[in-house]
N, C-alpha and C positions, 0 to 999 in steps of 0.2 A: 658132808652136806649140812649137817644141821651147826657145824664150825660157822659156814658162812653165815646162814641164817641168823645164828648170836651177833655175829660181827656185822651184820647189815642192819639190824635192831637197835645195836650198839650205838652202831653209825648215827643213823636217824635221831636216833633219843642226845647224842652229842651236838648235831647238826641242830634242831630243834634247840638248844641249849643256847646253841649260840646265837644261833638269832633274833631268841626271846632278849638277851644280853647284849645284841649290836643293835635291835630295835629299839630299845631304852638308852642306849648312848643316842642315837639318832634322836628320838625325842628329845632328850634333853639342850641336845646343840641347837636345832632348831628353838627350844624357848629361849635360850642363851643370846641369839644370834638377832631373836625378834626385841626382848629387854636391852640389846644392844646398841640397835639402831633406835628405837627409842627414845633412848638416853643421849645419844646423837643428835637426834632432831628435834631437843627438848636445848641444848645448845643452839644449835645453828639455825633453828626458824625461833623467829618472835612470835608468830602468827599459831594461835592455836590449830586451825584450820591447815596452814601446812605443815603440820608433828602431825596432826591427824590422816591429813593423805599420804604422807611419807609412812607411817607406820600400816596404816591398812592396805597401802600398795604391798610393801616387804610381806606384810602377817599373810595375806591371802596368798601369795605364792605360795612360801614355806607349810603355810596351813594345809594346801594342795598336796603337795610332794610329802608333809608327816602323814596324811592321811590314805594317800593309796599306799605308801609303806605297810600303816597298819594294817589295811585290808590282807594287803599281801602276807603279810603276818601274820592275822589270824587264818584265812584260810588255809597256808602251809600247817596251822598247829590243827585244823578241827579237819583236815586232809582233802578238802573242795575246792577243785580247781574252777574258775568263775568263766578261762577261757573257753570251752565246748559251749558252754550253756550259750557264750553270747555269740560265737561264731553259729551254733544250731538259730537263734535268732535273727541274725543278719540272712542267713540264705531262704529262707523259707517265713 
């Protein structure tokens, strides 16, 4: 029994590892991906005004998806699930 337990600890603390480690590759593609388009639409519009809607269209999605990542991220590392609290909120 206390075999598994090591090995379930182990698990976690690896698991935790890697996520901290796939959530920083994610961060990073997303600024990659937003400097990208960018540099694209610093090309192909003349117009400051469309580089500007074209990048804060892209940045605000990506901005969305990098940051419920992160939540998700921290919450798995500090162990608070956010789901009960909001389901105990919606019903009552």
């Amino acid at each position: 029994m206390i075999r598994l337990a090591e090995w379930m600890r182990t698990y976690r603390e690896r698991l935790m590892t890697d996520r901290i480690q796939y959530g920083f590759v994610v961060v990073i593609l997303g600024l990659v991906f937003v400097l990208a388009v960018f540099v694209i639409a610093i090309f192909k519009f003349s117009s400051a005004s469309d580089v500007t809607t074209t990048v804060t269209s892209v940045g605000g999605v990506i901005g969305t998806v990098l940051s419920r990542f992160v939540l998700e991220l921290g919450d798995a590392i500090s162990g608070i699930s956010r789901v009960p609290s909001q389901a105990a909120r919606s019903i009552g």
